[in-house]
LUMFIMAR-480729 format. One record per residue (C-alpha): x, y, z. Coordinates in steps of 0.5 Angstrom, whole numbers, padded with zeros to 4 digits, always signed. Each point is the difference from the previous one (the first is absolute). Example, Ala and Ser with C-alpha at 12.3 -4.5 7.8 and 13.67 -1.06 7.14 Angstrom:
# residues 2
+0025-0009+0016 +0002+0007-0002 
This chain:
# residues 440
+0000+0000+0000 +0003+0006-0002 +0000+0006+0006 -0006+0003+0001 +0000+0008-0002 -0006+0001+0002 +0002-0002+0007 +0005+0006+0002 -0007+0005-0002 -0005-0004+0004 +0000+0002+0007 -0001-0004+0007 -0007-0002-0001 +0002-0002-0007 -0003+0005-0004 +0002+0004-0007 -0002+0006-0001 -0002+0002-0007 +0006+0005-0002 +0005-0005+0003 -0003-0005-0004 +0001+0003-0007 +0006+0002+0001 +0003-0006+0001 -0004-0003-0004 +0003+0004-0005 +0007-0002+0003 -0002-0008+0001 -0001+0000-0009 +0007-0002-0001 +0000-0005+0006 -0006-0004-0004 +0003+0001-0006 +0007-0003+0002 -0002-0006+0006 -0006-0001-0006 -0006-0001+0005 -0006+0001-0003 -0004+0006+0003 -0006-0004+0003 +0005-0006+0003 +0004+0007+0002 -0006+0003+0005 -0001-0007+0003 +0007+0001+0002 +0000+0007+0002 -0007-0002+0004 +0002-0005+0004 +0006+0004+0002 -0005+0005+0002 -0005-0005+0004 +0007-0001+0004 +0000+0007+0002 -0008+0000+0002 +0000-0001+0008 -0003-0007+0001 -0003-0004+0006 +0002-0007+0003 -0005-0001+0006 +0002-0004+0006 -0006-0004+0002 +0000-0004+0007 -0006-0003-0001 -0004-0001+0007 +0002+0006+0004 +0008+0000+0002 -0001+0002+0008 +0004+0007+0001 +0002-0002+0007 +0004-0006-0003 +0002+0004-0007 +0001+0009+0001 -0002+0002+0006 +0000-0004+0006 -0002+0002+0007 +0007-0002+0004 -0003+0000+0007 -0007-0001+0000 -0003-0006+0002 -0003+0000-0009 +0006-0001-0002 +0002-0007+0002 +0006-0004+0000 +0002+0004-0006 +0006+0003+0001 +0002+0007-0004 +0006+0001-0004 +0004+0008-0002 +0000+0003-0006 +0003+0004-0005 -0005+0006+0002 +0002+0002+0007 -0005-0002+0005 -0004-0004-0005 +0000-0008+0003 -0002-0005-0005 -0003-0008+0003 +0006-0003-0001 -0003-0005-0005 +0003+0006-0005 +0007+0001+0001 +0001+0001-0008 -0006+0005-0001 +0004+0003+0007 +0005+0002-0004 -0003+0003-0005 -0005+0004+0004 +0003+0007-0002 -0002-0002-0008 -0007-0001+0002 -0005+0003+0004 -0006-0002+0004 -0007+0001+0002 -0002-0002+0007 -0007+0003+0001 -0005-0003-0007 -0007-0001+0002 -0005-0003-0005 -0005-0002+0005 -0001-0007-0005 +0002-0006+0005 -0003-0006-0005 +0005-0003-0005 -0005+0001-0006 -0001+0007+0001 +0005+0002+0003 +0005-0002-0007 -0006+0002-0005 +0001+0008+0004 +0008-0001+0001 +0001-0002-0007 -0005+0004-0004 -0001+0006+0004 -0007-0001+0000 -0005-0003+0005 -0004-0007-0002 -0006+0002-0005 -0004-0005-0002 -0002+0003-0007 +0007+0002-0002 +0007-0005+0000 +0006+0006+0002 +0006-0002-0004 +0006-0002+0004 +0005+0005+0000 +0005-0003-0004 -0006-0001-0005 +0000+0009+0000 +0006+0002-0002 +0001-0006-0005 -0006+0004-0002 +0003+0007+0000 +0007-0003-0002 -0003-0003-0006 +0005-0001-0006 -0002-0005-0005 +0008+0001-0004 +0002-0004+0006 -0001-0007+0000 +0001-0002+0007 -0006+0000+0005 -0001+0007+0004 -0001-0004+0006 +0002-0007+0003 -0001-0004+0006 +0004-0004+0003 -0003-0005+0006 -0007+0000+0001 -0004+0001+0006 +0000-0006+0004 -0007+0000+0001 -0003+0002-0008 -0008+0002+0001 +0003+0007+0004 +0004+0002-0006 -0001+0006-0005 +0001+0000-0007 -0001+0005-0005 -0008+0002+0001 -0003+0003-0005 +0006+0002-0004 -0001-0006-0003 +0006-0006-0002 +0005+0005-0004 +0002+0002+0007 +0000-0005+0004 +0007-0004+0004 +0004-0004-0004 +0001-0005+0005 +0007-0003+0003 -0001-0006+0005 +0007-0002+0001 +0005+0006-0002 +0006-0003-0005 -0006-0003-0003 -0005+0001-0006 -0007-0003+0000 +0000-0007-0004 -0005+0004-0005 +0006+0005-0002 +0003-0004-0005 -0001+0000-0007 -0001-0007-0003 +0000+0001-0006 +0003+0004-0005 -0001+0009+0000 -0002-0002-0008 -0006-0004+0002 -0001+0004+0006 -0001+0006-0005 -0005-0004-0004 -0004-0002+0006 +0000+0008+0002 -0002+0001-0008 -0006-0005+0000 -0002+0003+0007 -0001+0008-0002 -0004-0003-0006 -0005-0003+0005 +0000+0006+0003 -0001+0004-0005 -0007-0003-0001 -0002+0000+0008 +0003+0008-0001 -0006+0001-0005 -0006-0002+0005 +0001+0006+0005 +0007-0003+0004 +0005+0005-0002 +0002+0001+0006 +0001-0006+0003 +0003-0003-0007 +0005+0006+0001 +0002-0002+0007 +0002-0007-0002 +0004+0002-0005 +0004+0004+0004 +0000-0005+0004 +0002-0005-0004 +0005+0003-0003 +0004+0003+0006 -0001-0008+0002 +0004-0003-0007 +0005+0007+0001 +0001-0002+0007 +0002-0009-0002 +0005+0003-0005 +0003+0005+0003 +0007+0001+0002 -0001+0002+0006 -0004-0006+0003 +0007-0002+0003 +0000+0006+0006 -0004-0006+0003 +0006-0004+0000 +0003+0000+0007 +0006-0004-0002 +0005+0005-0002 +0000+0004+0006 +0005-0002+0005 -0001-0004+0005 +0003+0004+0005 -0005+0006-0001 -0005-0006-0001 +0002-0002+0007 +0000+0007+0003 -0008-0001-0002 -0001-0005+0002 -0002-0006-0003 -0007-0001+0002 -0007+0002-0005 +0001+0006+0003 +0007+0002+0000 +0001-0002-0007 -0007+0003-0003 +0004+0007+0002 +0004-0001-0004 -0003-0002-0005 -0004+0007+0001 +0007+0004-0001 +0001-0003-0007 -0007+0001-0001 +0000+0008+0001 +0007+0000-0002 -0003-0003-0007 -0007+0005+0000 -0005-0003+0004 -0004+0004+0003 -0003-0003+0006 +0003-0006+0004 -0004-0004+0005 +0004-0004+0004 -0004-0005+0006 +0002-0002+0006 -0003-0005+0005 +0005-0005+0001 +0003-0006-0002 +0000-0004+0007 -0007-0001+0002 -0007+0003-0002 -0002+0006+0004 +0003+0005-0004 +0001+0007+0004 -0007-0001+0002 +0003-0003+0007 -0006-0002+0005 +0003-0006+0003 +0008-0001+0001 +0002+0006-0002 +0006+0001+0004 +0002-0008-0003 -0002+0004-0009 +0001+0007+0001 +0009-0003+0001 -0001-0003-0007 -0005+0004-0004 +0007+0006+0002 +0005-0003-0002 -0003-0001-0007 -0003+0007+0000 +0006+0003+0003 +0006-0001-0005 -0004+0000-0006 -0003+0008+0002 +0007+0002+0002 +0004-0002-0006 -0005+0002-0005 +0001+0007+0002 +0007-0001+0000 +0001-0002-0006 -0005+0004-0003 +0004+0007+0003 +0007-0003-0002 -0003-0001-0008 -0003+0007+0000 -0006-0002+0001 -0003+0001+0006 -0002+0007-0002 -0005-0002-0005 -0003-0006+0004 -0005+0001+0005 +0001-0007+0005 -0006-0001+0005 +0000-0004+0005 -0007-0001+0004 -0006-0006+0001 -0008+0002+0001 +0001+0002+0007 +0004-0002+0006 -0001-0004+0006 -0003+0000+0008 +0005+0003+0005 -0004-0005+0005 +0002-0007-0001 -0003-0006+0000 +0002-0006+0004 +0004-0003-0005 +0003+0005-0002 -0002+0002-0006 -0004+0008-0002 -0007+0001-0003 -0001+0004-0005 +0000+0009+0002 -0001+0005-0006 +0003+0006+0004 +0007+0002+0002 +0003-0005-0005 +0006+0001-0004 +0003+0002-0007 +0006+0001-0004 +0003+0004-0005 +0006+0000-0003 +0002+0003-0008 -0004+0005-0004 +0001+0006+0002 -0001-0002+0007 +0004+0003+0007 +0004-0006+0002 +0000+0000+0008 -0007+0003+0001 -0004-0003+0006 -0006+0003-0001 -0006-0001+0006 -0001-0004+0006 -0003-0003+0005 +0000-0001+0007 +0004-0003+0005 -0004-0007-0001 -0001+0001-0008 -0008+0001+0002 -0002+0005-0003 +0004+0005-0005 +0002+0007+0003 +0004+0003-0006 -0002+0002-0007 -0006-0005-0002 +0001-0003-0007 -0005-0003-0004 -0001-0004-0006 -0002+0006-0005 +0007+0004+0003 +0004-0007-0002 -0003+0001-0007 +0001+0007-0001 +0006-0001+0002 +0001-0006-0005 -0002+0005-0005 +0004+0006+0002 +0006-0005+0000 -0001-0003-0007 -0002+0006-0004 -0007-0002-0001 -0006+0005+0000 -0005-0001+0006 -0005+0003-0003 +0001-0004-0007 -0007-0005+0000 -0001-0007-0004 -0006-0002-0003 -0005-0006+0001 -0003-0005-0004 -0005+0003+0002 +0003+0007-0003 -0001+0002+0008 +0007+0004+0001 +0004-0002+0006 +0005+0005+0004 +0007-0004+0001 +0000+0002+0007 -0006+0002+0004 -0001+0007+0003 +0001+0001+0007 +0009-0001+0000 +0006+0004+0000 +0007-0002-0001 +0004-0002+0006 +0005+0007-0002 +0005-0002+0005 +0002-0006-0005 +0002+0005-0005 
């Protein structure tokens, strides 16, 4: 690939202005003429390049509600906090459960929010408010965040899926998908990381391929004249990305196999280690939105830790912890860390009471969030609770500030709306938040 001219103009959001690009369009020519690049293979090029400029989005998802007296913001000295010890930080006089030496060392590249309050302690609803910015609505299907800014970040030059999952949550009917968006913005799911679905293999060669598509559209063509062409125009779209995608170069970005094996280790060599480093070749190629699932690999409580607790939440830290601490650190050694906003969060936090066996229920205010990337002040702790974690006593943080936030730090506008359909427009984030200004 030849260098992109067009890089040096775009700015840090990966934006051209229309001056700038002429005039270097005007200086590029004779680049076209001596690398004979084709002008259309030309901008696909210089597309992707800019895509990497774009600030992406990878989301860390502990799914079943992480406790904050066992993660990032434990109460030493009350009787909530239970045999859990607590460990220094990088931030002066900011203690960590010591289940998370890495992120601990890291802690002055992250900032922290210890005061969310959502007021949804069930599962369901509370992963359909936490994911989609929305509460439930019987007659509308609220699309995932991943899902938006696929849509908002739309390009159909680049053949790689906009959004990709990797894990699933551990207990399916509470998932969330692309909604009312529709299948052109869904997830393209991961289950093991370094490994693609068996459906992704071609089978057949790209000439026969073609032929199947060609006699396809044919037919579509016949079912586009009974008053279906938008329905029609979707599954081409849809199709075509689809058969870009199985052919494409780029497919070995999910080939895990070339990294080396020391920053494999340094990971971790669990699901979830491994599928944050899949996240960072994804942004590092273009993708938009990654998802990356935690729930364990050792037993099935996942995060949502009722009962032995104090025997899971060891485990579930221990997968969680390097894998969070290492991709930030590699994100900001490849220069990247600016233009990927990382997320670390679940649905809600847990009890302060313990039960008997050690475990938490569920507790949808004073739970924890974190941020490192995109914009964001590292070393923030922002809000509080009191001394036992009861209730929040500082700058109170809901769902609609996190989204706001989301959008603040992506460069996407709030105020934007998508259409049902239905034809019923649809905000990307609900009235009534505000960006939480002290990350930025």
């Amino acid at each position: 690939m030849p260098t992109p001219f067009l890089q040096a103009w775009a700015d840090r959001r990966g934006n051209v202005h229309r001056r700038d690009f002429i005039k270097q369009l005007s200086l590029g020519a004779g680049t076209l003429g001596a690398t004979q690049l084709g002008w259309r293979d030309f901008f696909i090029a210089q597309a992707a390049e800019l895509r990497k400029q774009q600030r992406s989005m990878i989301l860390l998802w502990m799914d079943g509600g992480p406790s904050q007296f066992e993660s990032f913001n434990p109460k030493p000295g009350s009787p909530n906090q239970g045999p859990t010890k607590t460990i220094d930080t990088k931030l002066p006089g900011i203690q960590f459960a010591d289940f998370w030496p890495n992120v601990a060392k890291v802690a002055d590249k992250i900032s922290f929010i210890r005061s969310m309050s959502t007021g949804e302690a069930d599962h369901f609803r509370a992963i359909k408010l936490t994911r989609t910015g929305y509460p439930i609505n019987p007659t509308i299907a609220y699309p995932t965040w991943g899902s938006v800014v696929a849509h908002e970040r739309y390009d159909a030059s680049f053949e790689l899926p906009s959004f990709v999952r990797i894990g699933e949550p551990r207990i399916k009917p509470r998932d969330v998908n692309s909604g009312v968006l529709g299948a052109k913005y869904e997830s393209f799911k991961i289950e093991q990381p370094g490994e693609l679905p068996d459906d992704v293999r071609l089978g057949m060669p790209t000439t026969v391929l073609n032929r199947r598509l060609a006699l396809a559209d044919a037919l579509d063509a016949e079912f586009e004249k009974q008053d279906a062409a938008d329905v029609v125009k979707e599954k081409r779209d849809i199709y075509n990305r689809t058969s870009r995608f199985l052919t494409s170069p780029r497919l070995n970005v999910f080939d895990l196999d070339g990294e080396p094996a020391a920053l494999r280790d340094a990971y971790g060599r669990t699901r979830f280690g491994q599928g944050c480093l899949l996240a960072r070749r994804l942004v590092e190629t273009g993708v938009n939105f990654v998802e990356v699932f935690s729930y364990g690999d050792k037993n099935d409580a996942g995060w949502d830790t009722h009962g032995n607790g104090f025997r899971d939440t060891p485990n579930l830290c221990a997968e969680a912890d390097p894998g969070f601490a290492t991709l930030v650190t590699d994100l900001e050694q490849r220069g990247m860390l600016e233009n990927t906003l990382v997320v670390w969060m679940g649905e809600f936090g847990r009890t302060p009471k313990i039960k008997k066996d050690g475990g938490r229920d569920h507790y949808a205010k004073g739970w924890i969030t974190a941020f490192a990337g995109g914009g964001v002040k590292p070393g923030q702790v922002i809000g509080a609770t009191d001394k036992d974690g009861v209730d929040v006593t500082e700058r109170p943080v809901g769902v609609q500030d996190l989204f706001m936030t989301f959008c603040h730090s992506l460069d996407i506008n709030h105020e934007h709306e998508y259409v049902t359909a239905e034809n019923q427009p649809l905000k990307l984030v609900k009235e009534g938040g505000k960006v939480i200004e002290e990350l930025f």
